[in-house]
Predicted model as a PDB file, atoms N, CA, C, CB and O in Angstrom, pLDDT in the B-factor column:
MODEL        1                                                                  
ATOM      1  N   UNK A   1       0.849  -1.176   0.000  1.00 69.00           N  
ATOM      2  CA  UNK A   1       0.000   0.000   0.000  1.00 69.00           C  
ATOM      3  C   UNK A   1       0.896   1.241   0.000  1.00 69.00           C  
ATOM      4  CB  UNK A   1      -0.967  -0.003   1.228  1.00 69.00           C  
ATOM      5  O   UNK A   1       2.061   1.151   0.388  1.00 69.00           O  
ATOM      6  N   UNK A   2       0.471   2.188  -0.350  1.00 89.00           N  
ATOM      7  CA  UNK A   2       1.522   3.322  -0.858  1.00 89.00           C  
ATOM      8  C   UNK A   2       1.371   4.132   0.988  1.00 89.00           C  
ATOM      9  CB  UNK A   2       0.742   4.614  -2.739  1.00 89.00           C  
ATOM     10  O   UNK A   2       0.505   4.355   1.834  1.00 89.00           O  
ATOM     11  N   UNK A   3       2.829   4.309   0.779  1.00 91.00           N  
ATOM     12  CA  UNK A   3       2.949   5.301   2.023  1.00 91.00           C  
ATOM     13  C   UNK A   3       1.816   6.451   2.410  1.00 91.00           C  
ATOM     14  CB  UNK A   3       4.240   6.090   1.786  1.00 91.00           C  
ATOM     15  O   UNK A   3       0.995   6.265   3.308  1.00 91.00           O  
ATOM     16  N   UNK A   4       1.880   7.689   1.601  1.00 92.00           N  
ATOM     17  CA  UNK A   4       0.968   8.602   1.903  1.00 92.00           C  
ATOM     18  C   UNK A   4      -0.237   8.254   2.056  1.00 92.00           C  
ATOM     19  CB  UNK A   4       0.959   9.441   1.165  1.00 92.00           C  
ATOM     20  O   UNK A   4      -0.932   9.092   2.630  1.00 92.00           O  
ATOM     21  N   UNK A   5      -1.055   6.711   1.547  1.00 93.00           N  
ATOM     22  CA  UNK A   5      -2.423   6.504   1.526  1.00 93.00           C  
ATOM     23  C   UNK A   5      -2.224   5.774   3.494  1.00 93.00           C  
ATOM     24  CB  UNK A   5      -3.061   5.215  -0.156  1.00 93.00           C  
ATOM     25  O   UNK A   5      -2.881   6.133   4.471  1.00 93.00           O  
ATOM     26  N   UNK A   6      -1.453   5.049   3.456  1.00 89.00           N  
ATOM     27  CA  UNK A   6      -1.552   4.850   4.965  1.00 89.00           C  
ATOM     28  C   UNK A   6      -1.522   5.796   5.803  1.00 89.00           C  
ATOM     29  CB  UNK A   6      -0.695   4.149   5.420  1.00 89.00           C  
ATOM     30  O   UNK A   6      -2.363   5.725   6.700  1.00 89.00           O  
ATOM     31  N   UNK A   7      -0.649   6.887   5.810  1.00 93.00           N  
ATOM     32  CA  UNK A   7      -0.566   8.165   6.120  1.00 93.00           C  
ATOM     33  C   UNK A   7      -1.740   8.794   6.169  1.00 93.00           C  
ATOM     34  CB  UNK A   7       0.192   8.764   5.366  1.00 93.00           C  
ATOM     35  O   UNK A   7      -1.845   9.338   7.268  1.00 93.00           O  
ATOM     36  N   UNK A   8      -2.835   9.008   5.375  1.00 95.00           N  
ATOM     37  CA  UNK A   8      -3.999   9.745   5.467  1.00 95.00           C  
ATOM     38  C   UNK A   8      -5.125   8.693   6.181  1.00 95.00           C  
ATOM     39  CB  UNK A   8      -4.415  10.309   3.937  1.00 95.00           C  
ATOM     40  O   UNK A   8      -5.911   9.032   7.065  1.00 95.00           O  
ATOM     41  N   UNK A   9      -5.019   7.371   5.604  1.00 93.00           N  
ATOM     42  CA  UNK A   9      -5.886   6.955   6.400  1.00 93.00           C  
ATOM     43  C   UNK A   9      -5.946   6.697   8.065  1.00 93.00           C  
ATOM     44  CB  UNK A   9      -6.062   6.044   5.836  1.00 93.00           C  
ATOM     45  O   UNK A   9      -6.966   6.407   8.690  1.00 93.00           O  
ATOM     46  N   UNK A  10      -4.680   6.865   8.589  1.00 90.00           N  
ATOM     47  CA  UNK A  10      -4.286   6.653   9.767  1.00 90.00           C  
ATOM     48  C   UNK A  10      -4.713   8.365  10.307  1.00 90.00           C  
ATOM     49  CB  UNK A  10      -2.589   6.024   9.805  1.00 90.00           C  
ATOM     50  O   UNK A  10      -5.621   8.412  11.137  1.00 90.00           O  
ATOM     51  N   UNK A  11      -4.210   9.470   9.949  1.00 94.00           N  
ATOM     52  CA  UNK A  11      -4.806  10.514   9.994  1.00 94.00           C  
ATOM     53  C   UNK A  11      -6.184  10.509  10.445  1.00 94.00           C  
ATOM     54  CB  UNK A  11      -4.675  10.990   8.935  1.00 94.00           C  
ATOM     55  O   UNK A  11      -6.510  10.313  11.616  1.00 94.00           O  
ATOM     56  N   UNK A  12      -7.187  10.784   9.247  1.00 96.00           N  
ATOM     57  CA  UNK A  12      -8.462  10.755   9.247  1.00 96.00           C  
ATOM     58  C   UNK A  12      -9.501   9.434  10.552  1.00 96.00           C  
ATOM     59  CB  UNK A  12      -8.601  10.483   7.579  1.00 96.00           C  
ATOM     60  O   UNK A  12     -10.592   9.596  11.098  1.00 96.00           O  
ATOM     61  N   UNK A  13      -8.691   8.453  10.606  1.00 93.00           N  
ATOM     62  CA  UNK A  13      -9.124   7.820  11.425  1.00 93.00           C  
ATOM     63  C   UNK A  13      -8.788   8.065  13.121  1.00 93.00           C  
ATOM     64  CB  UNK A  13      -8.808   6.741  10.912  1.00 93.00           C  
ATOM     65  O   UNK A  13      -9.464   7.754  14.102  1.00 93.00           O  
ATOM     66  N   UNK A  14      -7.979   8.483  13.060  1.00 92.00           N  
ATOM     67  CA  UNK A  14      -7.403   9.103  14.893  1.00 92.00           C  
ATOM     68  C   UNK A  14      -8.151  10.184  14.570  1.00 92.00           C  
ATOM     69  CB  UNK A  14      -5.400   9.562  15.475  1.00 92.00           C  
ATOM     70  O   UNK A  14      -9.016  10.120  15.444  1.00 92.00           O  
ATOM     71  N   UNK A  15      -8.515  11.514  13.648  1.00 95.00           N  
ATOM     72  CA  UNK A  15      -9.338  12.323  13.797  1.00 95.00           C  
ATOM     73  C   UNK A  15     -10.563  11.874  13.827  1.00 95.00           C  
ATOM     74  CB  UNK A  15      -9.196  13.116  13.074  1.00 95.00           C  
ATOM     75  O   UNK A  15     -11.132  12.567  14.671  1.00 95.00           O  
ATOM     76  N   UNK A  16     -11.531  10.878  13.259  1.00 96.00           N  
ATOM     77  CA  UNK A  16     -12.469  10.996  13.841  1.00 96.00           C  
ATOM     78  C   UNK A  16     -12.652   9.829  14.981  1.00 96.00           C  
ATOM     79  CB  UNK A  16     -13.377  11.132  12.905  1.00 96.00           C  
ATOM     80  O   UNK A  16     -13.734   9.342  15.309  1.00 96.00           O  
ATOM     81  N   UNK A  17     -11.534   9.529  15.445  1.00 93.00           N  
ATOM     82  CA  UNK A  17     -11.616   8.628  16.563  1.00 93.00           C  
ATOM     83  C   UNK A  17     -12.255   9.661  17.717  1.00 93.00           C  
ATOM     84  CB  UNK A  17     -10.038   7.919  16.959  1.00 93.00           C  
ATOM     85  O   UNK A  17     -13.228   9.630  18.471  1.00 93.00           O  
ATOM     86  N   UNK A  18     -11.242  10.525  17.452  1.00 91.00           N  
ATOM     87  CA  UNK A  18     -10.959  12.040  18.538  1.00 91.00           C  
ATOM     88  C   UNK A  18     -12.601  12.388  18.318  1.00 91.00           C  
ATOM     89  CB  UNK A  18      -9.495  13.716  17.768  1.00 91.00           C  
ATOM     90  O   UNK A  18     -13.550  12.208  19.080  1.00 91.00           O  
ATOM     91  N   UNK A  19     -12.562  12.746  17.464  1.00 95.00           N  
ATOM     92  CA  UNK A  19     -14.026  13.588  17.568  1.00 95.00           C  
ATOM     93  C   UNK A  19     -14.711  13.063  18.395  1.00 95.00           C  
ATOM     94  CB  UNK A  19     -14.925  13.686  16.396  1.00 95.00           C  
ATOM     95  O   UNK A  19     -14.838  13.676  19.454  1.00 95.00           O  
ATOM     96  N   UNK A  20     -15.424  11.718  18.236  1.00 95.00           N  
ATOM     97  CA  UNK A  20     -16.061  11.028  18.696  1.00 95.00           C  
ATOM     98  C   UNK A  20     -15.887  10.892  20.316  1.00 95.00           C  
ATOM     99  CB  UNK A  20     -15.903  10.062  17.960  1.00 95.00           C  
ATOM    100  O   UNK A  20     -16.707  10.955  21.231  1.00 95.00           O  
ATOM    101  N   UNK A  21     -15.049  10.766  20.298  1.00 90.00           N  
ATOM    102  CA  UNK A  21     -14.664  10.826  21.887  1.00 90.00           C  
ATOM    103  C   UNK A  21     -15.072  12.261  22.246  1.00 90.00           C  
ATOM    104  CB  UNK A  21     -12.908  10.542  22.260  1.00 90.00           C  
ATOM    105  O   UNK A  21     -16.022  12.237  23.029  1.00 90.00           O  
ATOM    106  N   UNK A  22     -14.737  13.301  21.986  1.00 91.00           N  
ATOM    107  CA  UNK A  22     -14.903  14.474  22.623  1.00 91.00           C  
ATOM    108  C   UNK A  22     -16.537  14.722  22.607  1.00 91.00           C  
ATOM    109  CB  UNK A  22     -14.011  15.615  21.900  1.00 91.00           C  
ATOM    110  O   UNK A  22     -17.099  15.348  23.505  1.00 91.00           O  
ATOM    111  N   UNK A  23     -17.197  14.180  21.528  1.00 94.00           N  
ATOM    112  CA  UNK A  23     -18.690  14.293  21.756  1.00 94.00           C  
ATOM    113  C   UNK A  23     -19.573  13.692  22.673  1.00 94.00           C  
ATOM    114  CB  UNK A  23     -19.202  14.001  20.807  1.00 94.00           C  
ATOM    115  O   UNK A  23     -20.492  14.147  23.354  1.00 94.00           O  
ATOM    116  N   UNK A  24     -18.963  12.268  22.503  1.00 93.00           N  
ATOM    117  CA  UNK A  24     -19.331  11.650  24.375  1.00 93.00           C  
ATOM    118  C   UNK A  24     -19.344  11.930  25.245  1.00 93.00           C  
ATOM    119  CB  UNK A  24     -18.915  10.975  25.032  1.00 93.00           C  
ATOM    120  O   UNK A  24     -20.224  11.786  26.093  1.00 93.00           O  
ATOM    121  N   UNK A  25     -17.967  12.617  25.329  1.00 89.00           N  
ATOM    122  CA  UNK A  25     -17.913  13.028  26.782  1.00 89.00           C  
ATOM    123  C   UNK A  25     -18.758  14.984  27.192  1.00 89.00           C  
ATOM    124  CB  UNK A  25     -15.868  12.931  27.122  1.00 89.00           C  
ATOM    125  O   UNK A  25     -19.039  15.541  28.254  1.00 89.00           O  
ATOM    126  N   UNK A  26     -18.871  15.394  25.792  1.00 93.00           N  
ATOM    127  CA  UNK A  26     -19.506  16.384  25.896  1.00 93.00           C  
ATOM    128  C   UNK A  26     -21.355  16.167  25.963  1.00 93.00           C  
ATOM    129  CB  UNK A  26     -18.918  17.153  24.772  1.00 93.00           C  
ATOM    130  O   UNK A  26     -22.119  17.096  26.226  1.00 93.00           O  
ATOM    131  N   UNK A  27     -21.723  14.991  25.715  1.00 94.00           N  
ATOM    132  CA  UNK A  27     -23.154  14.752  25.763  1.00 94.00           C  
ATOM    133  C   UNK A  27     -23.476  14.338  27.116  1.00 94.00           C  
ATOM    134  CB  UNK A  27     -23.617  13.720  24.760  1.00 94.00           C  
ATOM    135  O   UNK A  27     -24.623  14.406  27.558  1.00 94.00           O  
ATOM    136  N   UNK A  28     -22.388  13.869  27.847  1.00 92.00           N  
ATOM    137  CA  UNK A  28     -22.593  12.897  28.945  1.00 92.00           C  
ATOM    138  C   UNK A  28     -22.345  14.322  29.928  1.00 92.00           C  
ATOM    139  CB  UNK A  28     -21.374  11.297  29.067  1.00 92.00           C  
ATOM    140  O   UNK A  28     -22.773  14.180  31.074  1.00 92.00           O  
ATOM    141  N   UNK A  29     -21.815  15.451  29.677  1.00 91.00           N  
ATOM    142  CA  UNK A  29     -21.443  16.178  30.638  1.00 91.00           C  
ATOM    143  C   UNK A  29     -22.588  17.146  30.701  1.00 91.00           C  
ATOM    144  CB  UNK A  29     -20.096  16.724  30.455  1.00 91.00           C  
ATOM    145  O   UNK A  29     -22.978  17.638  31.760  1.00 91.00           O  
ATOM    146  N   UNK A  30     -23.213  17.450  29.295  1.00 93.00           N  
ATOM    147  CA  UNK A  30     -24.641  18.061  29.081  1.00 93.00           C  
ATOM    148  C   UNK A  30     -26.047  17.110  29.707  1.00 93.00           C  
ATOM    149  CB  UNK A  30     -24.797  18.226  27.330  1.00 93.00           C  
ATOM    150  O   UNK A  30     -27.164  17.541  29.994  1.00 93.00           O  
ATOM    151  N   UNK A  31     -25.644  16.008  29.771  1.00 94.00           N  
ATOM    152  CA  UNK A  31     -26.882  14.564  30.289  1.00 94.00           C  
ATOM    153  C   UNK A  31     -26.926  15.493  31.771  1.00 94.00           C  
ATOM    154  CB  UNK A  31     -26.035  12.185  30.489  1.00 94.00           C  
ATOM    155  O   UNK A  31     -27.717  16.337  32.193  1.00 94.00           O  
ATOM    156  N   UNK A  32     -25.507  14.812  32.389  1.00 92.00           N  
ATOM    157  CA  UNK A  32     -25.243  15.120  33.801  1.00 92.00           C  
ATOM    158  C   UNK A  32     -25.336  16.565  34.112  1.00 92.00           C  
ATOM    159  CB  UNK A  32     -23.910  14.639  34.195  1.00 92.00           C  
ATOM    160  O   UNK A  32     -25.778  16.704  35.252  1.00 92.00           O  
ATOM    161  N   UNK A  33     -25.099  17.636  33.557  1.00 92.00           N  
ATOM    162  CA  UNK A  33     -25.195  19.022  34.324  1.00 92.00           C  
ATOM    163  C   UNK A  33     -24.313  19.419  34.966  1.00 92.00           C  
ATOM    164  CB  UNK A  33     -26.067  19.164  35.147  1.00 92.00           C  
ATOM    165  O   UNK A  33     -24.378  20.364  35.752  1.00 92.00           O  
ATOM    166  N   UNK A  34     -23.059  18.543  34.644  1.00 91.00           N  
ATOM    167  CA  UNK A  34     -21.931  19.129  34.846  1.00 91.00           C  
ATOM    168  C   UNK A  34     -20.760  19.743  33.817  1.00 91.00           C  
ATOM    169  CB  UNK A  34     -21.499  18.315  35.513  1.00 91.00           C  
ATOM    170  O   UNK A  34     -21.093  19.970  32.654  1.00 91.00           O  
ATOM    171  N   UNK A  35     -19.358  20.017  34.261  1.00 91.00           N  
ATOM    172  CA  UNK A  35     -18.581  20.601  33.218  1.00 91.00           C  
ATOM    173  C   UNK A  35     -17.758  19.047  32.788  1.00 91.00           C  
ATOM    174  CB  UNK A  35     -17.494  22.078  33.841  1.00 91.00           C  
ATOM    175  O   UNK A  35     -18.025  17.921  33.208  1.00 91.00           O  
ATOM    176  N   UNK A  36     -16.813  19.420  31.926  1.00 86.00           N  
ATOM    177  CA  UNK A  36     -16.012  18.487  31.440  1.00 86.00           C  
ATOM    178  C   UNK A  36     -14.913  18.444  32.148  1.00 86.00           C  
ATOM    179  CB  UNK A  36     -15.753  18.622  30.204  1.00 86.00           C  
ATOM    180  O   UNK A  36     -14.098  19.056  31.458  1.00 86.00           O  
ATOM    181  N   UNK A  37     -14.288  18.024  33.299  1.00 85.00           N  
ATOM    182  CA  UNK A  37     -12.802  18.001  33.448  1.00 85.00           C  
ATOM    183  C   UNK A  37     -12.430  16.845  33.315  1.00 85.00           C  
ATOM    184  CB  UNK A  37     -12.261  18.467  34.600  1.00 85.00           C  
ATOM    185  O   UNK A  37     -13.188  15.930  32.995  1.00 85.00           O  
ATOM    186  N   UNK A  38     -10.953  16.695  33.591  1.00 84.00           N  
ATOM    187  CA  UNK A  38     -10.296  15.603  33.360  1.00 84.00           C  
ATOM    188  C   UNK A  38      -8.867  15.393  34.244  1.00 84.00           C  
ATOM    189  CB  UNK A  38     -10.104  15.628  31.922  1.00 84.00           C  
ATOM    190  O   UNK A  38      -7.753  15.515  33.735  1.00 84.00           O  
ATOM    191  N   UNK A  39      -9.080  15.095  35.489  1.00 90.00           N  
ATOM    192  CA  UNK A  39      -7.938  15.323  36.804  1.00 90.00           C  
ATOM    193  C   UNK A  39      -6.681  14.908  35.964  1.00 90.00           C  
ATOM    194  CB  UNK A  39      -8.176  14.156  38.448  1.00 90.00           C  
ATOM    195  O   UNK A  39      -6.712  14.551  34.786  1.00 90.00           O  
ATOM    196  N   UNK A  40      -5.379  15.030  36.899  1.00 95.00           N  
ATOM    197  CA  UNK A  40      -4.093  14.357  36.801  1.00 95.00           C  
ATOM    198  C   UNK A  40      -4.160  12.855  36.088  1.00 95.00           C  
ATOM    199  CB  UNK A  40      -3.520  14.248  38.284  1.00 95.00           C  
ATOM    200  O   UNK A  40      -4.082  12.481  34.917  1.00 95.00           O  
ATOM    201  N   UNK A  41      -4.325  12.243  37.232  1.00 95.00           N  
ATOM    202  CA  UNK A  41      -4.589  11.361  37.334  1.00 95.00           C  
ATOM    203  C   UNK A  41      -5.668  10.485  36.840  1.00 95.00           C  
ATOM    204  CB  UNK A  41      -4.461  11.472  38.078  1.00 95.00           C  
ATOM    205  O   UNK A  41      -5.623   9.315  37.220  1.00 95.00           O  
ATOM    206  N   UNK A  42      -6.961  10.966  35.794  1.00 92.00           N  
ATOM    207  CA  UNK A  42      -7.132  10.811  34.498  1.00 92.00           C  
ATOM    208  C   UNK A  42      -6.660  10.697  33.465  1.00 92.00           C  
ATOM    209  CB  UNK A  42      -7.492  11.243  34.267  1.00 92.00           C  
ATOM    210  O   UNK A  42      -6.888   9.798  32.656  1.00 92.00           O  
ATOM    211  N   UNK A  43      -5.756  11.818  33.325  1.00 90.00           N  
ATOM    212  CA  UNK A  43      -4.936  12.145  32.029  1.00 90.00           C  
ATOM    213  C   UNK A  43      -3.420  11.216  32.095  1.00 90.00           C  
ATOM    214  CB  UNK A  43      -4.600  14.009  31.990  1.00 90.00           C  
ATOM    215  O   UNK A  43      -2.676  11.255  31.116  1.00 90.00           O  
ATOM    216  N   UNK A  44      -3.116  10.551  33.087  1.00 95.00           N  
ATOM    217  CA  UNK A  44      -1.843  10.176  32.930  1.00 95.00           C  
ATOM    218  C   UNK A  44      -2.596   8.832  32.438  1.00 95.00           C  
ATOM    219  CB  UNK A  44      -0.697  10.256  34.268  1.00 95.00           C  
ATOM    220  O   UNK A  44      -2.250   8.346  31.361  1.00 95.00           O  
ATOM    221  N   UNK A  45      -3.820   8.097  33.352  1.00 95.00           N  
ATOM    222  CA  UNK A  45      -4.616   7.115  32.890  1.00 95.00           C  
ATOM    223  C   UNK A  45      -4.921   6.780  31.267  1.00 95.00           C  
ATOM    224  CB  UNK A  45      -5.742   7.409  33.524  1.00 95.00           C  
ATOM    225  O   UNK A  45      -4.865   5.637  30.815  1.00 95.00           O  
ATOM    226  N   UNK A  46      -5.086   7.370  30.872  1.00 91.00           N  
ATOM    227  CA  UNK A  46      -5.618   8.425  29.466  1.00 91.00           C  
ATOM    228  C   UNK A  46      -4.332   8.034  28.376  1.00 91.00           C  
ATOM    229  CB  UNK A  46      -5.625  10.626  29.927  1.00 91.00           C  
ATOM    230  O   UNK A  46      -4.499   7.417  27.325  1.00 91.00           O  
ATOM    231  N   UNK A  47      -3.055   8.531  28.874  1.00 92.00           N  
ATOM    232  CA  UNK A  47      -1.943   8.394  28.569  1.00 92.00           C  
ATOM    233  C   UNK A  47      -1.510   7.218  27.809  1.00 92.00           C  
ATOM    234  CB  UNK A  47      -1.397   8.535  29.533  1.00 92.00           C  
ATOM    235  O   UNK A  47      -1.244   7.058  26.617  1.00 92.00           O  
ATOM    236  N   UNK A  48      -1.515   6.050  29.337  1.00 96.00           N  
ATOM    237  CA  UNK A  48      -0.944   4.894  29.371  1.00 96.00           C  
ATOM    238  C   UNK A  48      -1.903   4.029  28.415  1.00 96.00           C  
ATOM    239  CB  UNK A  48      -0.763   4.405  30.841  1.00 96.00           C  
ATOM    240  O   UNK A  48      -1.332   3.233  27.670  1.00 96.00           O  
ATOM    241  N   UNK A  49      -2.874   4.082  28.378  1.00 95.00           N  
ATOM    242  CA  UNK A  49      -3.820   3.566  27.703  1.00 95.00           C  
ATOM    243  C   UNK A  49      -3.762   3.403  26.056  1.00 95.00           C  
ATOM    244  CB  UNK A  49      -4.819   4.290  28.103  1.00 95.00           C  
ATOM    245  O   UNK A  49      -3.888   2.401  25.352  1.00 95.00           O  
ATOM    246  N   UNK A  50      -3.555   4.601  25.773  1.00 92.00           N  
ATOM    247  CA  UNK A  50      -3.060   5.302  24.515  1.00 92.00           C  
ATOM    248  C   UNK A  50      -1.977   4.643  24.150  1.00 92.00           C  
ATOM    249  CB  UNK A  50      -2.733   6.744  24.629  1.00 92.00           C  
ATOM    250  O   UNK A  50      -2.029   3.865  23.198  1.00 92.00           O  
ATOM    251  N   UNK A  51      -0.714   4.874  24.918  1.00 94.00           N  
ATOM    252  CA  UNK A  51       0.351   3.573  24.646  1.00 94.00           C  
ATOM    253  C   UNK A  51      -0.116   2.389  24.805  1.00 94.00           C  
ATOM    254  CB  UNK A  51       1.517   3.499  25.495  1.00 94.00           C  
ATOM    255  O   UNK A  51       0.482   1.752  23.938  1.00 94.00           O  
ATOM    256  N   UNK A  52      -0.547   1.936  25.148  1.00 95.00           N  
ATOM    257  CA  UNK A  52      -0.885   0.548  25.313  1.00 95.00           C  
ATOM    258  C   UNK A  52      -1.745   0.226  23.565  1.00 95.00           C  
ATOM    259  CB  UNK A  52      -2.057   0.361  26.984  1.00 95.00           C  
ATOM    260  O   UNK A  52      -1.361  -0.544  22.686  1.00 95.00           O  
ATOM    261  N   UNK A  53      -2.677   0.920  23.567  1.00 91.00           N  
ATOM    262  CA  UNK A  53      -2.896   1.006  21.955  1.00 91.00           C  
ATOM    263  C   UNK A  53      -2.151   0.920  21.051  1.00 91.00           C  
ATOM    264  CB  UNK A  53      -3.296   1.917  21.555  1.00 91.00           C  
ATOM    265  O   UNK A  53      -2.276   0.047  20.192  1.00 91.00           O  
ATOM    266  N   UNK A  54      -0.995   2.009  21.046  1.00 89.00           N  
ATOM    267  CA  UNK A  54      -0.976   2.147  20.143  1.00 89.00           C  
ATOM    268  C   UNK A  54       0.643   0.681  19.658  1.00 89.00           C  
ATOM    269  CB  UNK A  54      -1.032   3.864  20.039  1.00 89.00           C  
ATOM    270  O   UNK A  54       0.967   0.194  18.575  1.00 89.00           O  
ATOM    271  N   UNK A  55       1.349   0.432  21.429  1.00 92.00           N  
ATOM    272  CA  UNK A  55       2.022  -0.636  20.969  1.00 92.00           C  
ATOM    273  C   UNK A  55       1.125  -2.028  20.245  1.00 92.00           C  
ATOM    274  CB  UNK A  55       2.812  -1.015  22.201  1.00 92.00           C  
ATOM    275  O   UNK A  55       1.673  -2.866  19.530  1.00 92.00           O  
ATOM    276  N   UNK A  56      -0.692  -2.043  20.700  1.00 92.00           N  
ATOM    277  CA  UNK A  56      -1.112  -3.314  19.809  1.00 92.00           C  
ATOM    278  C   UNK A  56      -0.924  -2.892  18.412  1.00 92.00           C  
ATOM    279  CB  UNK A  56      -2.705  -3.824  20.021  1.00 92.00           C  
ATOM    280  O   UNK A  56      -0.310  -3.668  17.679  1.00 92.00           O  
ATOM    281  N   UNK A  57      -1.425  -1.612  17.860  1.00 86.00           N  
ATOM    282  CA  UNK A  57      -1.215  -1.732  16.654  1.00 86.00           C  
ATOM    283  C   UNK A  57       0.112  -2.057  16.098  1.00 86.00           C  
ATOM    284  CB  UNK A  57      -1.624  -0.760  16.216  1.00 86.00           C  
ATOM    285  O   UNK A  57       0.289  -2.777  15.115  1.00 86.00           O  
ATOM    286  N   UNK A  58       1.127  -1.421  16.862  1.00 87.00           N  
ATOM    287  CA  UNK A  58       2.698  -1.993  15.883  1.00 87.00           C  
ATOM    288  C   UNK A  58       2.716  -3.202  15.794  1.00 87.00           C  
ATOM    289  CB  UNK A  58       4.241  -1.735  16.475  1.00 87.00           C  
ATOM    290  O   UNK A  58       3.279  -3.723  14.831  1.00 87.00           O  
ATOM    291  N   UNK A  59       1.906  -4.214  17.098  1.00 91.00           N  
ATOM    292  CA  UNK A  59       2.533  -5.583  17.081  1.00 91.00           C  
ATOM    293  C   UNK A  59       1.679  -6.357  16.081  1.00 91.00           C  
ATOM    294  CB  UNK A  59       2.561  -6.316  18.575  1.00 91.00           C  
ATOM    295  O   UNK A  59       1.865  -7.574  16.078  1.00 91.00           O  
ATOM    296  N   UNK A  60       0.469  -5.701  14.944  1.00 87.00           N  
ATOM    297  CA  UNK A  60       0.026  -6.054  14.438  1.00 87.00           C  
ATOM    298  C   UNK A  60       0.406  -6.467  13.268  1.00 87.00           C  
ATOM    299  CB  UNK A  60      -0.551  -5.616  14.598  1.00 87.00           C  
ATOM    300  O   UNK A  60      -0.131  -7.386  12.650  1.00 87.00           O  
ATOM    301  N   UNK A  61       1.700  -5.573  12.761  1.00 76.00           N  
ATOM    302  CA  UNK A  61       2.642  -5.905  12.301  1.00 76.00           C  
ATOM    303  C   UNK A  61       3.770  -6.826  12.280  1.00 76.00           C  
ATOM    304  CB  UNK A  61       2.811  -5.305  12.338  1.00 76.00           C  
ATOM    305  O   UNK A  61       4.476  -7.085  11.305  1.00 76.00           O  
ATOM    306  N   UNK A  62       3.850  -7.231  13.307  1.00 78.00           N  
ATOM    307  CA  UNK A  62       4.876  -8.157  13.577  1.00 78.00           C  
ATOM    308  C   UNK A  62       4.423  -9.744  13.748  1.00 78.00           C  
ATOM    309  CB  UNK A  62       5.547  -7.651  14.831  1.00 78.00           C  
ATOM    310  O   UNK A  62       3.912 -10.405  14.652  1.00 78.00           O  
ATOM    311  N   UNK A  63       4.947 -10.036  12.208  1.00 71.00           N  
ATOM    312  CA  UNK A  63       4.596 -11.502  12.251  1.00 71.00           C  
ATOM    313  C   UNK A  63       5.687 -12.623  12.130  1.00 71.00           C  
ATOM    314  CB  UNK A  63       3.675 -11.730  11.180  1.00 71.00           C  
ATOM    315  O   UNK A  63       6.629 -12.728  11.345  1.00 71.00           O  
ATOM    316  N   UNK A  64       5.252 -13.448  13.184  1.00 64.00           N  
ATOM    317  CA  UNK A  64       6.350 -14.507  13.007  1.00 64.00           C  
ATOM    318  C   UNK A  64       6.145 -15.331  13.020  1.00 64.00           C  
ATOM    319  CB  UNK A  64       7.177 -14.677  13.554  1.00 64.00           C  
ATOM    320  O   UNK A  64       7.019 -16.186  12.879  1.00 64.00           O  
TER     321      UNK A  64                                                      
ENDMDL                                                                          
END                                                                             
């Protein structure tokens, strides 16, 4: 598959991964009647998670 087409599709797909996420949590914060935060200790959560993703995808690659 040609470089730049993986390139955009990997793009476009973490963008509307993102979106999606930010609308959840913005519907759920409009449901509830509260604001949106997201502590420390969310975000480092948040983080690790993200790595943890994103090492499955490399290892999706790796075949032996």
């Amino acid at each position: 598959m040609n470089q730049n087409r993986v390139l955009l599709i990997g793009t476009v797909l973490g963008a509307v991964t993102g979106l999606v996420a930010a609308l959840i949590l913005q519907r759920r914060a409009e449901r509830t009647g509260t604001e949106i935060t997201l502590s420390t200790g969310q975000g480092i959560q948040l983080g690790v998670m993200i790595l943890g993703l994103l090492r499955a995808i490399v290892a999706l690659g790796d075949e032996k």
